[in-house]
VEXLUMPA-133249 format. One record per residue (C-alpha): residue number from 0; residue in one letter; z, y, x. Coordinates in Angstrom, 1 decimal, padded with zeros to 4 digits. Example, Ala and Ser with C-alpha at 12.3 -4.5 7.8 and 13.67 -1.06 7.14 Angstrom:
BEGIN
SITE    n  res      pz      py      px
SITE    0    A   007.8  -004.5   012.3
SITE    1    S   007.1  -001.1   013.7
This chain:
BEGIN
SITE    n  res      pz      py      px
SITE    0    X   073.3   073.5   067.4
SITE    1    X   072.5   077.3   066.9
SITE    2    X   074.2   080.5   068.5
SITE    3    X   073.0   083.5   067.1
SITE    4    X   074.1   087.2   067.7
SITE    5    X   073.7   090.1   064.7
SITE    6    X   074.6   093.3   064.2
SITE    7    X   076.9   093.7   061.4
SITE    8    X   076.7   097.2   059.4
SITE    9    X   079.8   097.2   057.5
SITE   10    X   082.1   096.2   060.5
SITE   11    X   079.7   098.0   063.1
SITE   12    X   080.2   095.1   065.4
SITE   13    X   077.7   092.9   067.1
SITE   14    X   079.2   089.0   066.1
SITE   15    X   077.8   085.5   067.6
SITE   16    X   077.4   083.0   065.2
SITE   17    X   078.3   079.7   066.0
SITE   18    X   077.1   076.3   064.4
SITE   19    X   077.9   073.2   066.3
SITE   20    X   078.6   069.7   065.4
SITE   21    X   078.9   070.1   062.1
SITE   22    X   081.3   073.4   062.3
SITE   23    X   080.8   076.8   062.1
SITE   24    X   082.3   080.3   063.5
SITE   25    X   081.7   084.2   063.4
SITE   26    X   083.3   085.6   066.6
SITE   27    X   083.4   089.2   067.0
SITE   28    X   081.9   091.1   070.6
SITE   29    X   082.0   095.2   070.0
SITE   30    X   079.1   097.5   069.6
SITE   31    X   077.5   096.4   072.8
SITE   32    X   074.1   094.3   072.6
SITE   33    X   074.4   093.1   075.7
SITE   34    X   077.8   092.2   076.0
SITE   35    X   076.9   090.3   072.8
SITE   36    X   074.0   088.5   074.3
SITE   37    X   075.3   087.6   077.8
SITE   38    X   078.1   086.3   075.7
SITE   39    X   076.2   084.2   073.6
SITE   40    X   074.7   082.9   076.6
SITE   41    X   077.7   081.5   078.1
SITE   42    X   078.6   079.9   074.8
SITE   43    X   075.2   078.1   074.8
SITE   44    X   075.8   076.9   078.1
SITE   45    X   078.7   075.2   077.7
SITE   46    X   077.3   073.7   074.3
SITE   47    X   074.6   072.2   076.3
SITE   48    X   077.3   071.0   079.3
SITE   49    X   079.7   069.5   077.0
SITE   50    X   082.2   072.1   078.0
SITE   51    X   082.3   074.0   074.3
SITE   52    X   084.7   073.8   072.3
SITE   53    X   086.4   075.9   069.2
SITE   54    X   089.3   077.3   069.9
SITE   55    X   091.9   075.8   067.3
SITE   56    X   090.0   071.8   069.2
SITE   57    X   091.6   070.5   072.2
SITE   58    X   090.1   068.1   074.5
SITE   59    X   090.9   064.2   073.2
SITE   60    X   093.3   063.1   075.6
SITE   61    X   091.2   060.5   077.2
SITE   62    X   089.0   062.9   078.8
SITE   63    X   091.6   065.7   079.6
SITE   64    X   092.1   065.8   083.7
SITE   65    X   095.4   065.2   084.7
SITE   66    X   097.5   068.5   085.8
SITE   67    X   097.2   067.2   089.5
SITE   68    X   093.4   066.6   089.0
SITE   69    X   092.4   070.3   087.6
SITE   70    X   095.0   071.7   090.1
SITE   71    X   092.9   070.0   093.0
SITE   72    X   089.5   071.4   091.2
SITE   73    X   091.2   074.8   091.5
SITE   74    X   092.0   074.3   095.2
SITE   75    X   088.7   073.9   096.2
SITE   76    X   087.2   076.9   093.6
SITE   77    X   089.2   079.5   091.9
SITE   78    X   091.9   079.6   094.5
SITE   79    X   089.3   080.3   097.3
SITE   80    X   087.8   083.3   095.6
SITE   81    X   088.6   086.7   096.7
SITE   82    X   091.6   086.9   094.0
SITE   83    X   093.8   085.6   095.9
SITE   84    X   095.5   085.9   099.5
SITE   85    X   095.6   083.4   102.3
SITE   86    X   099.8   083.5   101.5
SITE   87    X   099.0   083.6   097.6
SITE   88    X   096.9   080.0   098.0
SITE   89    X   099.9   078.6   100.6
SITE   90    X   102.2   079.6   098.1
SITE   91    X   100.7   077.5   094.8
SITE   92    X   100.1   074.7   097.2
SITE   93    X   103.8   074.7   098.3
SITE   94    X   105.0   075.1   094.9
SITE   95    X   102.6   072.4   093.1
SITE   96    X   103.1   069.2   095.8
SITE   97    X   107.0   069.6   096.2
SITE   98    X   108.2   071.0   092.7
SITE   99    X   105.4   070.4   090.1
SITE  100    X   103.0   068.1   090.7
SITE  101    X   106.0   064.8   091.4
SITE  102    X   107.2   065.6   087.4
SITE  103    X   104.3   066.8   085.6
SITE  104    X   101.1   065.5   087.8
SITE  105    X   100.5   062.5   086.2
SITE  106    X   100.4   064.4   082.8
SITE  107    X   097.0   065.0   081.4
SITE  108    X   096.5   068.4   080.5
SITE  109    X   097.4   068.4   076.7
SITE  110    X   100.1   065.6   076.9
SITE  111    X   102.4   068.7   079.0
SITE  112    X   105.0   069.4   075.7
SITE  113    X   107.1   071.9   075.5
SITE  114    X   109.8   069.4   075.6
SITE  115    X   108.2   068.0   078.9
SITE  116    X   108.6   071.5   080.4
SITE  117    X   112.2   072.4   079.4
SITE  118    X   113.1   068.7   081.4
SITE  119    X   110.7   070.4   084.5
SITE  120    X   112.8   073.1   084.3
SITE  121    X   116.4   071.6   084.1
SITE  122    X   115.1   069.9   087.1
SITE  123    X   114.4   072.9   089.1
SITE  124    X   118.1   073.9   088.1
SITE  125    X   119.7   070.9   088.9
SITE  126    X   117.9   071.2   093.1
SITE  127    X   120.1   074.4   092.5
SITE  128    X   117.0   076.5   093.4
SITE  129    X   117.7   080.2   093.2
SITE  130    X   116.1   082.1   090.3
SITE  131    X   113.4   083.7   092.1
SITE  132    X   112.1   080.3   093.1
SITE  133    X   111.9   079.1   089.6
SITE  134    X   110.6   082.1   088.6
SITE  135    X   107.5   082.1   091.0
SITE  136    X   107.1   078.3   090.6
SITE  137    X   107.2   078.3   086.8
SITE  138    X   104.7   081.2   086.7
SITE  139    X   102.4   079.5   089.1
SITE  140    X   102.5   076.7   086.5
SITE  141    X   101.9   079.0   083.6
SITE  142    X   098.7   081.1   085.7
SITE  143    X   096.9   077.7   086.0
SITE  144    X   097.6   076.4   082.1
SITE  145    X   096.2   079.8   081.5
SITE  146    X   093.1   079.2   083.3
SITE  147    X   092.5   075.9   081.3
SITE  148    X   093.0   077.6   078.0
SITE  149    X   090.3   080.2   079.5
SITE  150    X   088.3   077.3   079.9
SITE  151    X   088.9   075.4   076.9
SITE  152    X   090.4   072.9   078.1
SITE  153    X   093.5   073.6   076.0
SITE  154    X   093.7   075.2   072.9
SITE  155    X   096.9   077.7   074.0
SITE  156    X   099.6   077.6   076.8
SITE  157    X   102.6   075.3   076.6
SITE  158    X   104.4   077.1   079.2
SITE  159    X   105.0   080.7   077.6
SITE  160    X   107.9   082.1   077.1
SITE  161    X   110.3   080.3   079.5
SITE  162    X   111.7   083.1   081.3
SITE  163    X   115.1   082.2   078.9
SITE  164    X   115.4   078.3   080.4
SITE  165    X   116.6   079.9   083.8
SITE  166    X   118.0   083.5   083.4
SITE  167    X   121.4   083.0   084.5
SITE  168    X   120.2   080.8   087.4
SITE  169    X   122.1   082.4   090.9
SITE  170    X   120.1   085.2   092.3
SITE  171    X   120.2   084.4   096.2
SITE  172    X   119.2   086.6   099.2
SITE  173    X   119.0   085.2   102.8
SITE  174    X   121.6   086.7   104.4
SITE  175    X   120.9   090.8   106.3
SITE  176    X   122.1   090.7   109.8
SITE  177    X   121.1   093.6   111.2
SITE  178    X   122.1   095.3   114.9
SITE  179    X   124.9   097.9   114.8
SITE  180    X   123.5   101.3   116.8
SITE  181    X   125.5   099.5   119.8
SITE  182    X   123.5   096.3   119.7
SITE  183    X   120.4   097.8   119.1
SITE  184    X   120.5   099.5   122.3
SITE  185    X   121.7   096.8   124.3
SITE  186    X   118.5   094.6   122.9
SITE  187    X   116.6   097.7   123.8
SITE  188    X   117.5   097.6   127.1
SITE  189    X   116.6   094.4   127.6
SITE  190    X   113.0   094.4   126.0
SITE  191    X   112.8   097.7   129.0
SITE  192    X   113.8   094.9   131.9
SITE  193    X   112.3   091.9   130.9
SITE  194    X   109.1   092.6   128.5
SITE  195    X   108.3   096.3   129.1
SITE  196    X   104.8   095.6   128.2
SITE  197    X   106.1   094.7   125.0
SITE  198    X   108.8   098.2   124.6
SITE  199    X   106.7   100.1   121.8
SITE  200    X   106.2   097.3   119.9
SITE  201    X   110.1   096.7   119.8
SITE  202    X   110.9   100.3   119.5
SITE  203    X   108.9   101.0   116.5
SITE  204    X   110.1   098.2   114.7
SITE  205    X   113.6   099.6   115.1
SITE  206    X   112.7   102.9   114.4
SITE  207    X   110.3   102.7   111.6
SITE  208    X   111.3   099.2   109.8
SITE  209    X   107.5   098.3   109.7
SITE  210    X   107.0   094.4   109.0
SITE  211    X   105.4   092.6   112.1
SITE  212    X   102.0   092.0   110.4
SITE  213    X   102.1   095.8   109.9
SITE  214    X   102.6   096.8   113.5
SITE  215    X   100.2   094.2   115.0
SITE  216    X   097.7   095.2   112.8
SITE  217    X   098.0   098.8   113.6
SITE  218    X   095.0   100.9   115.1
SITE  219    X   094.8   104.2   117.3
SITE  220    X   093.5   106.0   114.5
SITE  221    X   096.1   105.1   112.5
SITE  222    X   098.5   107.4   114.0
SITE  223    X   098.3   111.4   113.4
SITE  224    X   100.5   113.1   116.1
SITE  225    X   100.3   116.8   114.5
SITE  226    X   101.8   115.5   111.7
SITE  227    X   104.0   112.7   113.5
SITE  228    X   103.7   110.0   111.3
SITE  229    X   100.9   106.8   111.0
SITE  230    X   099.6   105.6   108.1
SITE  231    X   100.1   101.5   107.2
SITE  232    X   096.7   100.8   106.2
SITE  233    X   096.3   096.6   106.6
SITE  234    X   098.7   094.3   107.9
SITE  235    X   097.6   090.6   109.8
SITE  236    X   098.9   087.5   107.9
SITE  237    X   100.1   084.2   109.6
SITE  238    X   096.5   083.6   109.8
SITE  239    X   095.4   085.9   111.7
SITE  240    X   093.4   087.7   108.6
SITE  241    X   093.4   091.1   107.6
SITE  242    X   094.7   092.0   104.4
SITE  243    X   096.0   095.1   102.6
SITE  244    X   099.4   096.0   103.0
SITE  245    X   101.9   094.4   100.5
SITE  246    X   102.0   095.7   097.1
SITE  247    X   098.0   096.9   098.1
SITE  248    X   099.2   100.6   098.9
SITE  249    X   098.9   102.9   102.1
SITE  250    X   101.9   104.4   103.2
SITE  251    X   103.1   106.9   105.3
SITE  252    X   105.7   106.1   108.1
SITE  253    X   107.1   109.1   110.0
SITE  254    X   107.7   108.9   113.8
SITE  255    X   110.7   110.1   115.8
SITE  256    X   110.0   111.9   119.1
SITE  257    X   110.8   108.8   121.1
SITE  258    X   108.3   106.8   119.5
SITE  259    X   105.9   109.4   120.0
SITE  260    X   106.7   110.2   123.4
SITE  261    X   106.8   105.7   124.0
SITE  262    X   103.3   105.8   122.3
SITE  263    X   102.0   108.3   124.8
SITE  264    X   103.2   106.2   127.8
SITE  265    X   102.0   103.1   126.1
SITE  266    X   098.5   104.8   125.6
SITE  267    X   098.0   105.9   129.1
SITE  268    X   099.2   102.3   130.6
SITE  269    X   096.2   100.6   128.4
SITE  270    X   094.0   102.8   129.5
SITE  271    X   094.8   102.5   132.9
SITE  272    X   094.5   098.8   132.2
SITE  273    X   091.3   098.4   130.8
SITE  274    X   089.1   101.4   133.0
SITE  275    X   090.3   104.1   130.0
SITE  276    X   088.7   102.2   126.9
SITE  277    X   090.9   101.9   124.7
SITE  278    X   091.8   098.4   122.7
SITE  279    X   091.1   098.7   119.0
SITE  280    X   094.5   097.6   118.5
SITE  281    X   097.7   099.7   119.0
SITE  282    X   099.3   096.6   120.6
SITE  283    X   096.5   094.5   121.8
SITE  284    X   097.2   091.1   123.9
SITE  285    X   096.4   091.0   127.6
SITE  286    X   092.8   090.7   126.8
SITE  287    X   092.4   093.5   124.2
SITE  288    X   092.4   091.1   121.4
SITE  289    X   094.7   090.7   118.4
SITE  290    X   098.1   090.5   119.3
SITE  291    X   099.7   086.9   118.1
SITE  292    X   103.0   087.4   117.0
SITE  293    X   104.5   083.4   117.8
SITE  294    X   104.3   084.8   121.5
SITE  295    X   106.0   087.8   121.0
SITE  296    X   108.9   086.2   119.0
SITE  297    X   109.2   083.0   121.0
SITE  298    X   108.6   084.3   124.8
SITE  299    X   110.4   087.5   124.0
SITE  300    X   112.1   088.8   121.2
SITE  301    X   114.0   085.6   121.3
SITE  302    X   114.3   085.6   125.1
SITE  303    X   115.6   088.9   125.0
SITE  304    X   118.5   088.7   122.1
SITE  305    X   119.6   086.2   124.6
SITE  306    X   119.7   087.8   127.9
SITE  307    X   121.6   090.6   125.8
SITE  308    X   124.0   087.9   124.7
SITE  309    X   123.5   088.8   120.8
SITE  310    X   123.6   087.1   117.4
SITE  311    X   120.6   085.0   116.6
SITE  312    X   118.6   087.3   114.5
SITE  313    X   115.3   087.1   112.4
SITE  314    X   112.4   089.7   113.6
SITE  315    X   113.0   090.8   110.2
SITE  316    X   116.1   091.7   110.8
SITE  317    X   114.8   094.6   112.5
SITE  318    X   113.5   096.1   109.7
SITE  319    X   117.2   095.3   108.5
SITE  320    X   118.2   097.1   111.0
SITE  321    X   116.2   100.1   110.3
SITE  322    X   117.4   100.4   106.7
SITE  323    X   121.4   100.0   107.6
SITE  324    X   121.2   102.6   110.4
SITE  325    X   119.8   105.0   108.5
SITE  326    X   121.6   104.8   105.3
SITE  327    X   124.4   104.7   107.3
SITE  328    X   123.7   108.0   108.7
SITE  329    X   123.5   109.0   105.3
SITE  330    X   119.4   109.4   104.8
SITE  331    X   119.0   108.6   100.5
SITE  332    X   117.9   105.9   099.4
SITE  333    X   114.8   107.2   098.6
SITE  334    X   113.6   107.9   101.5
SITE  335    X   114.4   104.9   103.3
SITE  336    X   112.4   103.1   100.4
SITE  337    X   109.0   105.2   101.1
SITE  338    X   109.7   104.5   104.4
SITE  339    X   109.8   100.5   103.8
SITE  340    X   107.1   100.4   101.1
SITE  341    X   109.6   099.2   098.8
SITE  342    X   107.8   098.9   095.1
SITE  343    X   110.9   100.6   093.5
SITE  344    X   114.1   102.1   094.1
SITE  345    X   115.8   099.4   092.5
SITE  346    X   114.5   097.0   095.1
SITE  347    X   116.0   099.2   097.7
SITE  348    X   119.8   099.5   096.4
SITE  349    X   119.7   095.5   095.5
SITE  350    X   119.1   094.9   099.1
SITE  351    X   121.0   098.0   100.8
SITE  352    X   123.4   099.1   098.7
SITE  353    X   126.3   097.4   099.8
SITE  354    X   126.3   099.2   103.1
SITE  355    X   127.6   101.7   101.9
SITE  356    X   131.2   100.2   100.9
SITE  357    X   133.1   103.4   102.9
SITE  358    X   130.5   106.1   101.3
SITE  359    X   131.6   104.4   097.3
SITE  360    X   135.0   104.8   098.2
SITE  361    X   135.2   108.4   099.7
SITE  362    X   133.4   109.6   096.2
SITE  363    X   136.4   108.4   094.5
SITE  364    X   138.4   111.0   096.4
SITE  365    X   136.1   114.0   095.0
SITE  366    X   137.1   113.1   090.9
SITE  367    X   138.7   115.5   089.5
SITE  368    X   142.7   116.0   090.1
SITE  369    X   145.7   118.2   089.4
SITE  370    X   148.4   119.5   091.7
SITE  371    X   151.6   117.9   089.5
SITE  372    X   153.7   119.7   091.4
SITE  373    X   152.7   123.5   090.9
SITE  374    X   152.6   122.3   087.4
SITE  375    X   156.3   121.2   087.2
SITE  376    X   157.3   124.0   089.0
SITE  377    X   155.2   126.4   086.5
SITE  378    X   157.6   124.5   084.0
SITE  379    X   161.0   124.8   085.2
SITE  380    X   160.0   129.3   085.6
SITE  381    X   158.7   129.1   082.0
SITE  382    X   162.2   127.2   080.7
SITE  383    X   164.4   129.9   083.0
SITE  384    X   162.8   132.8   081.3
């Protein structure tokens, strides 16, 4: 076994030079001498392990780990590293012990065919699963199959390319219900009665359409009054973790005057509360702590769409609620996706657009038209004269 690095002149590339069991391989690095080395160093490493292998070799079969065997490896490493989110790990769990893992577990690594995948596929289809679902569960799949090509464990991906198996799968959305102007205040009045301690918290959902793990991980200096408007810099996951806000961008949210003038009251009761210092937290629990949002949706948001005798909604709804009321007072679209920290505008009119039925069918009433009358009329004088 030797792994050697030179410099080649012609190509003006440093190149590791591979001879192991009985085979041999140039592999190209770049200019950089010690890229080149640390490279080679790795590749000696996994000589020495066992773990090397060329790239056009795959595993034998009898020593391959079963997919359910590496994905349990990966539970307990890569997924823990700092890659990925709390939710991102819940997610591939969810998706590999109730969709993949029943089919394809038992599978070692390079026994999954393509033929084996396309059946793993119509399977998904035939749970009637919308398309998203397959989407995310399939890539899943494909993201850990990568990883065991990185690791030469297989010699290329099996799953590529099967975006085409389930493109006209149904697209579903769970169902918007979201509180006319009407309702809104009635809930509102409610949350003033019963929960008062809880009023901001309510309000600004309904008048910015911030998630819940964005307000409850709001802080003080989040908010800038001259400019009226607070900045979504984290939001608190089921876990009670702070993360970045989805899509891993800061956004500004602007405030109306009675949110600012709520905020002010809400300010001066805390302080009043806890001998004027201030909670880190904009909405803090009765100790100052980290607000936990199963109480406030159980013991009163819940409590409170009853006592106003409304719909059963989900707090998301709110943020629903948020988007229709304000398209519906005829803010663009645009604004109302900066506001929501939508990635694009397209996200925005899939989910909003059809709120607008009336607005659609008033523009039909400013194409172009004729007055047929003045027209006939123009005739007739032409065919006197």
């Amino acid at each position: 076994m030797s792994v050697r690095v030179r410099w080649n002149e012609q190509r003006h590339a440093y190149y590791i030079y591979i001879n192991n069991r009985k085979r041999r391989k140039a592999q190209r690095v770049g200019p950089n001498k010690k890229e080149a080395e640390a490279a080679a160093r790795i590749i000696r490493e996994r000589i020495l392990s066992g773990n090397f292998r060329f790239e056009d070799e795959e595993v034998p079969k009898e020593t391959a780990p079963t997919l359910k065997e590496y994905f349990e490896k990966l539970q307990t490493g890569y997924l823990q590293t700092d890659a990925f989110r709390q939710s991102t790990r819940s997610r591939y769990d969810q998706s590999f012990r109730i969709h993949i893992l029943p089919q394809l577990g038992e599978l070692r690594l390079n026994e999954i065919s393509r033929a084996a995948l396309e059946d793993f596929i119509g399977s998904l289809s035939r749970k009637n699963l919308a398309k998203p679902t397959i989407r995310i569960t399939v890539s899943e799949l494909q993201a850990v199959l990568n990883h065991a090509v990185e690791h030469k464990m297989l010699s290329e991906n099996p799953a590529k390319k099967l975006s085409h198996l389930f493109k006209n799968a149904p697209v579903r959305h769970k169902e918007i219900r979201p509180f006319s102007d009407e309702e809104a205040q009635r809930f509102l009045e409610k949350v003033a009665a019963h929960s008062p301690q809880h009023f901001c918290f309510f309000l600004m959902a309904i008048h910015t359409g911030m998630r819940a793990g964005e307000l409850i991980g709001l802080k003080w200096n989040d908010l800038d009054y001259e400019e009226k408007c607070l900045h979504v810099k984290r939001t608190i996951n089921r876990w009670k973790k702070e993360q970045s806000p989805k899509n891993d961008k800061t956004r500004r949210v602007d405030l109306s005057d009675a949110v600012l003038k709520e905020l002010r009251e809400h300010k001066s009761r805390l302080q009043l509360k806890f001998n004027q210092e201030l909670p880190e937290w904009l909405f803090p629990n009765r100790n100052g702590e980290l607000l936990e949002f199963y109480n406030i949706r159980h013991r009163h948001f819940e409590k409170c769409l009853k006592l106003a005798e409304l719909k059963k909604i989900r707090f998301h709804d709110l943020r629903h609620t948020f988007a229709s009321l304000m398209i519906r007072k005829g803010k663009s679209m645009k604004y109302v996706q900066q506001m929501l920290g939508h990635s694009s505008i397209k996200m925005t009119m899939d989910i909003y657009s059809h709120l607008q039925p009336g607005a659609d069918r008033e523009a039909l009433n400013d194409l172009p038209v004729i007055d047929k009358t003045k027209i006939q009329s123009m005739g007739q004088v032409i065919r006197l004269k």
